[in-house]
Biopython code that builds the backbone (N, CA, C, O; Angstrom):
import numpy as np
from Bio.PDB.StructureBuilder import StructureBuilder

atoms = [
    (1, "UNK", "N", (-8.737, -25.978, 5.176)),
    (1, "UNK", "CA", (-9.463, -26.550, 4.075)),
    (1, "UNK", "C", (-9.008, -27.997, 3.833)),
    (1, "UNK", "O", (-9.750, -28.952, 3.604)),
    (2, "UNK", "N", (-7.750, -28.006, 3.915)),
    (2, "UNK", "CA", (-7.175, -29.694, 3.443)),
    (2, "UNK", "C", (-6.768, -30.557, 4.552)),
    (2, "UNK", "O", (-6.184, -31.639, 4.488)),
    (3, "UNK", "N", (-7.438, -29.467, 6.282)),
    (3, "UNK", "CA", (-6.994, -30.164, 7.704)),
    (3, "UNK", "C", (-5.331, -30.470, 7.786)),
    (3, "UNK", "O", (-4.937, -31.465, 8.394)),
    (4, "UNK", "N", (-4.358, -29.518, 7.111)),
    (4, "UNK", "CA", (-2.784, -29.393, 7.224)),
    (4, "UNK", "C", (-2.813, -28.405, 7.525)),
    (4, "UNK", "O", (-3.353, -27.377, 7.115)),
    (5, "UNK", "N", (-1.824, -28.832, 8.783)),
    (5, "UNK", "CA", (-1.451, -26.993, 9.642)),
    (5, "UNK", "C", (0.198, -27.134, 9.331)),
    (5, "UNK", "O", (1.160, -27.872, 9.542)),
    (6, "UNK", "N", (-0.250, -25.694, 8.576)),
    (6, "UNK", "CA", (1.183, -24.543, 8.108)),
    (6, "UNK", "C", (1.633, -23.938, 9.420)),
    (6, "UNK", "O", (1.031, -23.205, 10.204)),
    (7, "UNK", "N", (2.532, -24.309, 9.439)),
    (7, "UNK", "CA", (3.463, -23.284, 10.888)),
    (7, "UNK", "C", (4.236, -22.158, 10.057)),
    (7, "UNK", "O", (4.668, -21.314, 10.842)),
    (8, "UNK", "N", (4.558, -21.862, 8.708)),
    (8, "UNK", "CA", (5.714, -21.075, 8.802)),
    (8, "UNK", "C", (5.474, -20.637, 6.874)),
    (8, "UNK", "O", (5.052, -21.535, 6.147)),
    (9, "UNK", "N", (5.732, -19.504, 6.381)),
    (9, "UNK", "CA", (5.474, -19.442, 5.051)),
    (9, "UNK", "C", (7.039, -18.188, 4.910)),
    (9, "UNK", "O", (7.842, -17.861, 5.784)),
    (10, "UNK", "N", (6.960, -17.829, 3.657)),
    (10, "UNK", "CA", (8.495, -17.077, 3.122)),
    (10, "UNK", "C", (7.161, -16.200, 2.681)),
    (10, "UNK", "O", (5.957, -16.389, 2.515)),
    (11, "UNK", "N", (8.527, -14.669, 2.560)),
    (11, "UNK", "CA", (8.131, -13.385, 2.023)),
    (11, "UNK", "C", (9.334, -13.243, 0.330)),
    (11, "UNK", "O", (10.531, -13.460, 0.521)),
    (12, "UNK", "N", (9.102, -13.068, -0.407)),
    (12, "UNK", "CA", (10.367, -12.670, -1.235)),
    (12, "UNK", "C", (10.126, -11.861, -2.195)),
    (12, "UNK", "O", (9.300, -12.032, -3.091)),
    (13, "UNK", "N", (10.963, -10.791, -2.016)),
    (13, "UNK", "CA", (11.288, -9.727, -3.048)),
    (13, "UNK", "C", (12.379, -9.927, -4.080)),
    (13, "UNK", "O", (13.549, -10.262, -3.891)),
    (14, "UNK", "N", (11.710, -9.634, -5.280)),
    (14, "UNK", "CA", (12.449, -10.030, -6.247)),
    (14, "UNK", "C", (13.456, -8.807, -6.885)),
    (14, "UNK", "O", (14.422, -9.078, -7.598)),
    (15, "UNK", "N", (13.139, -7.673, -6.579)),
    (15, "UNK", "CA", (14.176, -6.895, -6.526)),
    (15, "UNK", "C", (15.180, -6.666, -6.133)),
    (15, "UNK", "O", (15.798, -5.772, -6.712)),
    (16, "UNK", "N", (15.783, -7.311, -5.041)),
    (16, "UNK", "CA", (16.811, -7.407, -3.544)),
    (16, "UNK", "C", (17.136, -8.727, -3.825)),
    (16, "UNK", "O", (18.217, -9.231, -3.517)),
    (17, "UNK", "N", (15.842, -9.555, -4.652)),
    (17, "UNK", "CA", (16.618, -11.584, -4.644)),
    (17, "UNK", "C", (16.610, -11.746, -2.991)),
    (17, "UNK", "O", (17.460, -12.516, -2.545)),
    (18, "UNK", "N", (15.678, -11.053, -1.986)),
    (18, "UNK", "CA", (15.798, -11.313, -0.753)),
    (18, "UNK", "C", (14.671, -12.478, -0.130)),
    (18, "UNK", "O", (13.547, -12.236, -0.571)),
    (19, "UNK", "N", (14.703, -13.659, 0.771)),
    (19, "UNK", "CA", (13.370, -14.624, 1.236)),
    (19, "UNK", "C", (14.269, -14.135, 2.396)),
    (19, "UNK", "O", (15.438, -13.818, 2.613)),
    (20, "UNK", "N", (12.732, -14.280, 3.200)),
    (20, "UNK", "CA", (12.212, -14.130, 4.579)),
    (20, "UNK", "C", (11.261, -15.281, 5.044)),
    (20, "UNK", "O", (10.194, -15.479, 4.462)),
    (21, "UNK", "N", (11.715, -16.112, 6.218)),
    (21, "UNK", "CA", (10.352, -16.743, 6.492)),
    (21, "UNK", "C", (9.710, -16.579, 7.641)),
    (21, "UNK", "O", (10.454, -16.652, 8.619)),
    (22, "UNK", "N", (8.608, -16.386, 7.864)),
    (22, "UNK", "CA", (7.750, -15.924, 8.738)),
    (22, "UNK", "C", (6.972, -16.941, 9.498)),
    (22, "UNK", "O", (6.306, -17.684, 8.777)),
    (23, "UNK", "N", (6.904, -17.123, 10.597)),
    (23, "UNK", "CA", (5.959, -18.000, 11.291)),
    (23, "UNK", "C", (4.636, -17.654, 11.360)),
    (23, "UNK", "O", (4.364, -16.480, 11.611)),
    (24, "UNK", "N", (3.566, -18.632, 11.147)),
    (24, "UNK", "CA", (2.438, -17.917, 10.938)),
    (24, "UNK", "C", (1.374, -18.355, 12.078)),
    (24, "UNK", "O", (0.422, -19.102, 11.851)),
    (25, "UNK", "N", (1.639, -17.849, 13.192)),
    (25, "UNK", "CA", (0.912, -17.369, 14.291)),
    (25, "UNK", "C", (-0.998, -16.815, 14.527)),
    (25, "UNK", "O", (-1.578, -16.006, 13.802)),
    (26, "UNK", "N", (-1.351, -17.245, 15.231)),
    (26, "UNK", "CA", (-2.592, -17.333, 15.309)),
    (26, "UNK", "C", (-2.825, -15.477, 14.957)),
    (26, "UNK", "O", (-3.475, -15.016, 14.018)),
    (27, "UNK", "N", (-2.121, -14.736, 15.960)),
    (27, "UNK", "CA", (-2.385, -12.840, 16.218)),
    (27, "UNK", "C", (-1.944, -12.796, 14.537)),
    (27, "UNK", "O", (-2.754, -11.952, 14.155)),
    (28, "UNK", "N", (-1.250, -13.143, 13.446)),
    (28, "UNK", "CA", (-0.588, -12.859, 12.517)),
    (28, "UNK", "C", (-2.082, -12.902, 11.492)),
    (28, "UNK", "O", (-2.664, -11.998, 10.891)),
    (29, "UNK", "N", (-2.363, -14.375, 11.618)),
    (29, "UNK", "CA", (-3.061, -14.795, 10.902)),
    (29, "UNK", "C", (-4.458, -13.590, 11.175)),
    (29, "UNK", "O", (-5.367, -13.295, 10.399)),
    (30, "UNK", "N", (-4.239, -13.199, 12.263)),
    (30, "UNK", "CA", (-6.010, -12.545, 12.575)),
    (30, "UNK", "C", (-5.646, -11.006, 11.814)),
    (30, "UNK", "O", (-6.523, -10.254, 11.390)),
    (31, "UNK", "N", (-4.017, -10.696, 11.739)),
    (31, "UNK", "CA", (-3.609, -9.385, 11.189)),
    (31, "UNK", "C", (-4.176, -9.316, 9.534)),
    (31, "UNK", "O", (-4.635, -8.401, 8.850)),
    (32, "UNK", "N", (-3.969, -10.383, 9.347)),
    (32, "UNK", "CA", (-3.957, -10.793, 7.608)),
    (32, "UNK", "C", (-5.682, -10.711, 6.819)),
    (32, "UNK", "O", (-6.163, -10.303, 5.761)),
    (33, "UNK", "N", (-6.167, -11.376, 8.093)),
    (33, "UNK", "CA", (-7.793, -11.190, 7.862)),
    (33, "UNK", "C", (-8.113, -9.568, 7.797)),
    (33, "UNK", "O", (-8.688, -8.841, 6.987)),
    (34, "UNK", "N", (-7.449, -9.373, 9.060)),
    (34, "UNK", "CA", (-8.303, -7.442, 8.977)),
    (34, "UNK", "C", (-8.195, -6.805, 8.353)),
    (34, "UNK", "O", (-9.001, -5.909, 8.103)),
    (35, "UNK", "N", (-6.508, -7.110, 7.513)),
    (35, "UNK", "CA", (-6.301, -5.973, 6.496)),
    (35, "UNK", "C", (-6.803, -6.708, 5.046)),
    (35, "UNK", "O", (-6.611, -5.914, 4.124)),
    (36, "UNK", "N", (-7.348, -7.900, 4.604)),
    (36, "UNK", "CA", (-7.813, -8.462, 3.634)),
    (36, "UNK", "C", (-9.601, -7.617, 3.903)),
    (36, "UNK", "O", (-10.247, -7.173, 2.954)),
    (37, "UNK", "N", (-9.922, -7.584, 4.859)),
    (37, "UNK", "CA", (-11.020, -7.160, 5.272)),
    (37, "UNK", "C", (-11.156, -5.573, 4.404)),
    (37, "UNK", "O", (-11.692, -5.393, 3.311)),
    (38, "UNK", "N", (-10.667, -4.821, 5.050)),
    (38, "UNK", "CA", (-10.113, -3.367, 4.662)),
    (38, "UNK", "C", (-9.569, -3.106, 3.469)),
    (38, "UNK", "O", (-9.443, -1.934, 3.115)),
    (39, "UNK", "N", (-9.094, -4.322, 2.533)),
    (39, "UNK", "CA", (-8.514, -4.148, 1.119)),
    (39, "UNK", "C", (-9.925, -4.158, 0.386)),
    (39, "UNK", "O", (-10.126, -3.369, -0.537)),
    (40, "UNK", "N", (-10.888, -5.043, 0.795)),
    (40, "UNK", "CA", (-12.021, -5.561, 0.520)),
    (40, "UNK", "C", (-13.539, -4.211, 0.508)),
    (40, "UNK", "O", (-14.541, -4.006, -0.177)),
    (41, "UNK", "N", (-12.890, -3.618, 1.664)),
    (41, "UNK", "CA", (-13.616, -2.351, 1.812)),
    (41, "UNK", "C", (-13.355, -0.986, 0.805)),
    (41, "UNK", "O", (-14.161, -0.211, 0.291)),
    (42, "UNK", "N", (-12.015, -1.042, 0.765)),
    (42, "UNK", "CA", (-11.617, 0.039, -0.014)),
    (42, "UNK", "C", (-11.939, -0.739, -1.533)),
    (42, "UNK", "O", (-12.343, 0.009, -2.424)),
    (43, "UNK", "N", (-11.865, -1.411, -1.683)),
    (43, "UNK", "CA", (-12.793, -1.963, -3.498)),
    (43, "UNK", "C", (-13.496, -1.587, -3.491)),
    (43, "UNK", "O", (-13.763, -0.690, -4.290)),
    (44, "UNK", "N", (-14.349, -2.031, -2.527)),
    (44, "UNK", "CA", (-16.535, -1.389, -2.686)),
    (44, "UNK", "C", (-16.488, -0.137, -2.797)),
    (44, "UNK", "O", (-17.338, 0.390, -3.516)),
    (45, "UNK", "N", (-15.495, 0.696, -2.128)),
    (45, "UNK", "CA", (-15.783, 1.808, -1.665)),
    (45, "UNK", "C", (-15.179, 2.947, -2.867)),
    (45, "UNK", "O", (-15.534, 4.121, -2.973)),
    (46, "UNK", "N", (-14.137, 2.197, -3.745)),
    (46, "UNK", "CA", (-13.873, 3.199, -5.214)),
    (46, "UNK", "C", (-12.752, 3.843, -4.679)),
    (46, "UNK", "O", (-12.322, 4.834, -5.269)),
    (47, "UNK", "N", (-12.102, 3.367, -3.464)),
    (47, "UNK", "CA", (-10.930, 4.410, -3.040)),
    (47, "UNK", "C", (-9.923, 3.754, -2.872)),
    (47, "UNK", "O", (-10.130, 2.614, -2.457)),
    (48, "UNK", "N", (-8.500, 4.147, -3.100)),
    (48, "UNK", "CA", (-7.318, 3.984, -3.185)),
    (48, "UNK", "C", (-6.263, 4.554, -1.764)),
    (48, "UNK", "O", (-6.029, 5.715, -2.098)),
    (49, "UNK", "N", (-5.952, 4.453, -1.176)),
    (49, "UNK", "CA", (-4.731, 5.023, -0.175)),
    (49, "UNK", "C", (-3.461, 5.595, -1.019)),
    (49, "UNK", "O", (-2.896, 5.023, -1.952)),
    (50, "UNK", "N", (-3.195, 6.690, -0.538)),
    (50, "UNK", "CA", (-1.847, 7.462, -1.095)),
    (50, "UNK", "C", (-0.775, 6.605, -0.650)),
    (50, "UNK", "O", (-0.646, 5.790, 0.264)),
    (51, "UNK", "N", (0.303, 7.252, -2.026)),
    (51, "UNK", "CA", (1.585, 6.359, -1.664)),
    (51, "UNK", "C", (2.132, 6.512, -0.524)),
    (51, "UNK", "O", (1.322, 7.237, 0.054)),
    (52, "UNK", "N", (2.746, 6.365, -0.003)),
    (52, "UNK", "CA", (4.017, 6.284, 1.315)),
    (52, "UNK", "C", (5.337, 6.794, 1.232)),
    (52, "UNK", "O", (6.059, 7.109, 2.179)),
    (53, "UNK", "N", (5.563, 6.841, 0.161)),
    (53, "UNK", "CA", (7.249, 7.141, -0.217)),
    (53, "UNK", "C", (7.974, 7.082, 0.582)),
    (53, "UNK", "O", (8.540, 8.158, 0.776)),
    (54, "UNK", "N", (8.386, 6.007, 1.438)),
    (54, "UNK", "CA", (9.299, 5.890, 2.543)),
    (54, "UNK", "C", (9.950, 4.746, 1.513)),
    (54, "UNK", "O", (9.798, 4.511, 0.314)),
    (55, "UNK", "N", (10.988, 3.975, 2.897)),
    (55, "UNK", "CA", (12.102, 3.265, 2.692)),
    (55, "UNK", "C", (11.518, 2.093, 1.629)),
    (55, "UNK", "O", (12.353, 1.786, 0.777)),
    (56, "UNK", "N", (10.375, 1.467, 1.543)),
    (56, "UNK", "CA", (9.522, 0.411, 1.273)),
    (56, "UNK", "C", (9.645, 0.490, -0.683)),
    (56, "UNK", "O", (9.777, -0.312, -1.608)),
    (57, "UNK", "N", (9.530, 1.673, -0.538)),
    (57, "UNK", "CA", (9.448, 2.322, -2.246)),
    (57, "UNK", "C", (11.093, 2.150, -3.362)),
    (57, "UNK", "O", (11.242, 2.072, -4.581)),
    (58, "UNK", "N", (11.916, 2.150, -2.383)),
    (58, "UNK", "CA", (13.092, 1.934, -3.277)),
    (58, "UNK", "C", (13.283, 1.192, -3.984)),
    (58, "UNK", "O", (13.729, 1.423, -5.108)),
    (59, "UNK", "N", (12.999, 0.069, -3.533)),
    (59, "UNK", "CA", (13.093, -1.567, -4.366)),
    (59, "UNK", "C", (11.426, -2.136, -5.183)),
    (59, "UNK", "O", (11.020, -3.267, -5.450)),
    (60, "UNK", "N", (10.923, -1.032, -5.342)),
    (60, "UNK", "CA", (9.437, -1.567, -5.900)),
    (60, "UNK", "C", (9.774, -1.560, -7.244)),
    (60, "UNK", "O", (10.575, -0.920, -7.925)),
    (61, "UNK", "N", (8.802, -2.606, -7.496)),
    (61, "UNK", "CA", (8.765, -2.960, -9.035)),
    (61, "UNK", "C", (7.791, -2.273, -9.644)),
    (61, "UNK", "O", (7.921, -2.370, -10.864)),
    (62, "UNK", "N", (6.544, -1.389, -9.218)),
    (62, "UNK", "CA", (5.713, -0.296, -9.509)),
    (62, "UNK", "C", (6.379, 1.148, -8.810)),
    (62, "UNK", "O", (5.570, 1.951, -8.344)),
    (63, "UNK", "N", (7.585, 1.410, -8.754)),
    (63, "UNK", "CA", (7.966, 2.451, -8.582)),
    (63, "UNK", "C", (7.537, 3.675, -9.368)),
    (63, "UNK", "O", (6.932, 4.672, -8.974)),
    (64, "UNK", "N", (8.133, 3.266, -10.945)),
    (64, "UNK", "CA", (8.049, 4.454, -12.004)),
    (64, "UNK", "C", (6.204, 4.351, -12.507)),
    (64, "UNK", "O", (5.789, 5.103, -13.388)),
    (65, "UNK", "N", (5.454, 3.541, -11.950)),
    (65, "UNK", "CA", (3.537, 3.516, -12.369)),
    (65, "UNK", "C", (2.810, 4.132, -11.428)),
    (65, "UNK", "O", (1.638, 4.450, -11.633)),
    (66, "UNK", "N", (3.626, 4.431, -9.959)),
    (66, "UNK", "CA", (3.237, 4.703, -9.059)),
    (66, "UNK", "C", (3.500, 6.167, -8.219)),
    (66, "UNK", "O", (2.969, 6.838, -7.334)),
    (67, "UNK", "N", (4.925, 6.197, -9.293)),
    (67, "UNK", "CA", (5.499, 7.761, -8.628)),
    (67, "UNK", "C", (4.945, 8.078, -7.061)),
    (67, "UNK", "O", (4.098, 8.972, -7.060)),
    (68, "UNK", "N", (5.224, 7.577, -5.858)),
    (68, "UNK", "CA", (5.107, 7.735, -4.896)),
    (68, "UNK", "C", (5.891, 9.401, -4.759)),
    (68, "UNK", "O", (5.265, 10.349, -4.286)),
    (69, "UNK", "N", (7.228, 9.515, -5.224)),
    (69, "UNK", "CA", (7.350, 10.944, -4.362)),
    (69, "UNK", "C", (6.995, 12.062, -5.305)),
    (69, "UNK", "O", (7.814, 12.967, -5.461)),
    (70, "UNK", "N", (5.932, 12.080, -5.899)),
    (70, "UNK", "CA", (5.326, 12.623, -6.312)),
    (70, "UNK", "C", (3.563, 12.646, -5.936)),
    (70, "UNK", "O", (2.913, 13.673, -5.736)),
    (71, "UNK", "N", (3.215, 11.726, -5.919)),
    (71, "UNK", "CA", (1.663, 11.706, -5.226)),
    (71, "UNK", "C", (1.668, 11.480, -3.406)),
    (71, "UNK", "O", (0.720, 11.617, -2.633)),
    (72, "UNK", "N", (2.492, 11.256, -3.234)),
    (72, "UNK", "CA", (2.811, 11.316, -1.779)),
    (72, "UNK", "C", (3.005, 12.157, -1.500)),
    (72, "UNK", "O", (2.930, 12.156, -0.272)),
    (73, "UNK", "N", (3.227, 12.966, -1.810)),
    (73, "UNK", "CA", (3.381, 14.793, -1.401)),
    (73, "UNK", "C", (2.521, 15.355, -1.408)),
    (73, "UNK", "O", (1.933, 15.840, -2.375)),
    (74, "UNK", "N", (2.219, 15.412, -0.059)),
    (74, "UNK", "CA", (0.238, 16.391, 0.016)),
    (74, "UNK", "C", (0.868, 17.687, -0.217)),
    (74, "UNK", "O", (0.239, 18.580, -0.784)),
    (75, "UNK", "N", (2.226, 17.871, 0.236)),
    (75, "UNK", "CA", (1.809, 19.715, 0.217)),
    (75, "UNK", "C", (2.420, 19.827, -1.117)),
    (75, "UNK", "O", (2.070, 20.928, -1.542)),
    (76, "UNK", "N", (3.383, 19.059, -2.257)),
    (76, "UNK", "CA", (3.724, 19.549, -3.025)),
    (76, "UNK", "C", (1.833, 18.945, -3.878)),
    (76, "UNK", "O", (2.362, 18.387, -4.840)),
    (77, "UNK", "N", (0.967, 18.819, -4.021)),
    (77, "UNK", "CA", (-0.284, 18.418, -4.520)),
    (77, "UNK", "C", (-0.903, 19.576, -4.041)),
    (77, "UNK", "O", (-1.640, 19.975, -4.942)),
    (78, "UNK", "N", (-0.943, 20.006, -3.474)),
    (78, "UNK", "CA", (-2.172, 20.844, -2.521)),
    (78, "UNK", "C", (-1.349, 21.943, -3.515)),
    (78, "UNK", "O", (-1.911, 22.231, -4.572)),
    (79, "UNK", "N", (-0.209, 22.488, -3.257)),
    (79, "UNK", "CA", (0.612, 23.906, -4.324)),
    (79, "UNK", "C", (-0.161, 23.420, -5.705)),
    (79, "UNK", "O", (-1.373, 23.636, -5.680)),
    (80, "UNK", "N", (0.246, 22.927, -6.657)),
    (80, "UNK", "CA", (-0.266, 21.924, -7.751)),
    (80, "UNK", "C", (-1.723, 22.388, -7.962)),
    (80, "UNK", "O", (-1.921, 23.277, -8.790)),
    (81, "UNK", "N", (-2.902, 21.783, -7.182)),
    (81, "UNK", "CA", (-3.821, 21.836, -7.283)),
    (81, "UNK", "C", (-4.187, 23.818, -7.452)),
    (81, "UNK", "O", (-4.985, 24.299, -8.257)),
    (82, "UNK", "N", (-3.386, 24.562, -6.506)),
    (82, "UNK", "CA", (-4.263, 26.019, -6.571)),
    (82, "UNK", "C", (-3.087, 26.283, -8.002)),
    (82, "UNK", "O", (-3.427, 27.234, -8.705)),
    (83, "UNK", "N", (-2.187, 25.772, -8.321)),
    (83, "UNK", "CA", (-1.541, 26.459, -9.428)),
    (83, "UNK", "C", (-2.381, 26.129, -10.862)),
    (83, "UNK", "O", (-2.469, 26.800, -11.890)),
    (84, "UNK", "N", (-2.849, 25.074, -10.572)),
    (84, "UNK", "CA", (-3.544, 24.417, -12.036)),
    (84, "UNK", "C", (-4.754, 24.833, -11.931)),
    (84, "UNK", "O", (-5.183, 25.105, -13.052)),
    (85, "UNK", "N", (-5.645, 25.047, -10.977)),
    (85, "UNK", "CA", (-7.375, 25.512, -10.839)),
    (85, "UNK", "C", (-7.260, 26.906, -10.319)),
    (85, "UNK", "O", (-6.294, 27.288, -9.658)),
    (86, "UNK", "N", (-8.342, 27.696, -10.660)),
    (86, "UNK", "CA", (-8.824, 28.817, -10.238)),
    (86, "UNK", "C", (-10.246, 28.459, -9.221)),
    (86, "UNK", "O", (-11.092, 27.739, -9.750)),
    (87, "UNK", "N", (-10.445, 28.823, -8.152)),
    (87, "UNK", "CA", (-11.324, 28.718, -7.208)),
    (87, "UNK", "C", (-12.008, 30.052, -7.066)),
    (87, "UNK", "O", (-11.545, 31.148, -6.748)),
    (88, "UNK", "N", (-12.964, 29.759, -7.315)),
    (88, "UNK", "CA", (-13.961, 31.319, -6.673)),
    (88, "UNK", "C", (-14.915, 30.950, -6.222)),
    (88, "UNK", "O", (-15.315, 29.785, -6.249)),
    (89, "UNK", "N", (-15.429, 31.849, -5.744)),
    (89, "UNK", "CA", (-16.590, 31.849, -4.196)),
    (89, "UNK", "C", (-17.583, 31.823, -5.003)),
    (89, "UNK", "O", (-17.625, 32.515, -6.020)),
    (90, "UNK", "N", (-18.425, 31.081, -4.665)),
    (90, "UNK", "CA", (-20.458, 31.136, -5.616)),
    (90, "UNK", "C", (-21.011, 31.747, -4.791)),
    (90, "UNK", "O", (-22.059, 31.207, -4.439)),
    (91, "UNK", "N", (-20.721, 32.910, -4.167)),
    (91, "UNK", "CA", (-21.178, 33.517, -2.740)),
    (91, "UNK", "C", (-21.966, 34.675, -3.522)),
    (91, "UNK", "O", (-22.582, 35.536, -2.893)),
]
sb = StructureBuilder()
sb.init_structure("model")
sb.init_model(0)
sb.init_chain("A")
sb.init_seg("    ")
for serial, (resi, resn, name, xyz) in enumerate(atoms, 1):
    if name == "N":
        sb.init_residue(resn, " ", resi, " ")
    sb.init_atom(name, np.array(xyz, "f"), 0.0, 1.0, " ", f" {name:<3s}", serial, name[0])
structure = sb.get_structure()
């Protein structure tokens, strides 16, 4: 837009007080589009992706809004779901 080429940008988490800087590569840059693409899709589309509750979740600042090891748990959700609903056949 302003004809200045960026070679290199920082990541930083403010939980850890950790920067990272990243080179920003043509394959990087095309990564950034697809998943802006796909963030873009899941808006239109009214849907959300489940948490992850892996290593990523420790240091989040939406930890306790997000309860990952709690909605990240298909099978403790799936128990949940038949304990809280009754299902019967319209057969």
């Amino acid at each position: 837009m302003l004809n200045v080429k960026i070679e290199k940008g920082a990541l930083y988490w403010h939980g850890s007080r950790e920067r990272k800087e990243i080179l920003l590569t043509d394959a990087l840059k095309s990564q950034v589009q697809e998943v802006a693409e796909a963030v873009h899709n899941m808006i239109a589309e009214n849907r959300i992706p489940p948490p992850v509750n892996d290593k990523r979740c420790e240091d989040c600042s939406l930890r306790e809004a997000c309860l990952p090891h709690v909605a990240g748990n298909t099978s403790k959700n799936r128990k949940a779901a038949k304990e809280l609903f009754e299902c019967r056949d319209r057969g």
